[in-house]
N, C-alpha and C positions, 0 to 999 in steps of 0.2 A: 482503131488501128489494129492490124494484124498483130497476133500473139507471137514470137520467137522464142525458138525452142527445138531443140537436138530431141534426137528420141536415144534416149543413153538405155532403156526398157530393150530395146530393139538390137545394139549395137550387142548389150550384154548378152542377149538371146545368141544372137549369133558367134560371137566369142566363145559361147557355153556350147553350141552346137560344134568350132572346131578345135577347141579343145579336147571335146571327146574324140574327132578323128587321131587329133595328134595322141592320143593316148594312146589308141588302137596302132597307130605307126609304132611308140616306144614299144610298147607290149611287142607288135610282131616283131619289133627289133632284139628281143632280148632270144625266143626263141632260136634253140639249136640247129643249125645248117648242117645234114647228114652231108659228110664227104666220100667224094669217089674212092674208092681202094679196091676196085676189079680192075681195073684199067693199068696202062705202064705208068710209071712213078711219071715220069715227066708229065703225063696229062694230070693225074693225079695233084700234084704240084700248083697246075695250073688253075685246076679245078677251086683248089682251096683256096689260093692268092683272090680269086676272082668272086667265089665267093666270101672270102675278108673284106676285101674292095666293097661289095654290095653291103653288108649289114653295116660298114664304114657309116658309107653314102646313108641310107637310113637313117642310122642313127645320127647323121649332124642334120638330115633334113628334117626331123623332129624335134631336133632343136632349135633350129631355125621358125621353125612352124610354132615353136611354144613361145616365142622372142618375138615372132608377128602378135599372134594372139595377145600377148603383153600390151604391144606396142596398142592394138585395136581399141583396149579397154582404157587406155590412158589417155589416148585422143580423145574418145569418147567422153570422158571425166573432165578433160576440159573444154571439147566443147559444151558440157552442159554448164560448165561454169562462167564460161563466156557469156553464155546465152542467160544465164540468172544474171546476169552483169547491165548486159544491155537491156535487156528488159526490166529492169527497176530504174535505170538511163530512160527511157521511153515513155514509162509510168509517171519520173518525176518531172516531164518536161510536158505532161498531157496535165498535170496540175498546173502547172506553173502556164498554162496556154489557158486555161477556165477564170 
């Protein structure tokens, strides 16, 4: 009988690989946005509103992104524990068939 079994090895790999994005996202989110100040106030204004707006944005989509990454490894966690579940289910019913 086929072996069942998640690759939670794999899931975490990859968690670990976007975790480091989202990292790189927080980081550039914290970095300072030069604002315009040659230009008339009213652009100027607008300049800065907009870029507010963007390191906003940013900064909730890394958090959003650290909230998946959560979510990835905790699915992960249970499907392996699913899968040790059914497979000792599988094991005790291949004795119980001999």
């Amino acid at each position: 009988m086929s072996k069942i079994q998640s690759n939670i090895g794999s899931a975490n790999k990859i968690a670990t690989s976007m975790g480091h994005v989202g990292d790189r996202v927080s980081h550039a989110s914290l970095k300072p946005i030069q604002k315009a100040s040659q230009t008339t106030v009213r652009v100027n204004q607008e300049a800065a509103h907009s870029a507010d707006q963007m390191k906003k944005m940013v900064t909730q989509f890394g958090q959003s992104f650290q909230k998946d990454i959560g979510h990835i490894r905790s699915v992960a966690r249970e499907f392996d524990r699913v899968d040790r579940e059914v497979g000792g289910d599988f094991s005790n019913l291949q004795e119980v068939g001999k």
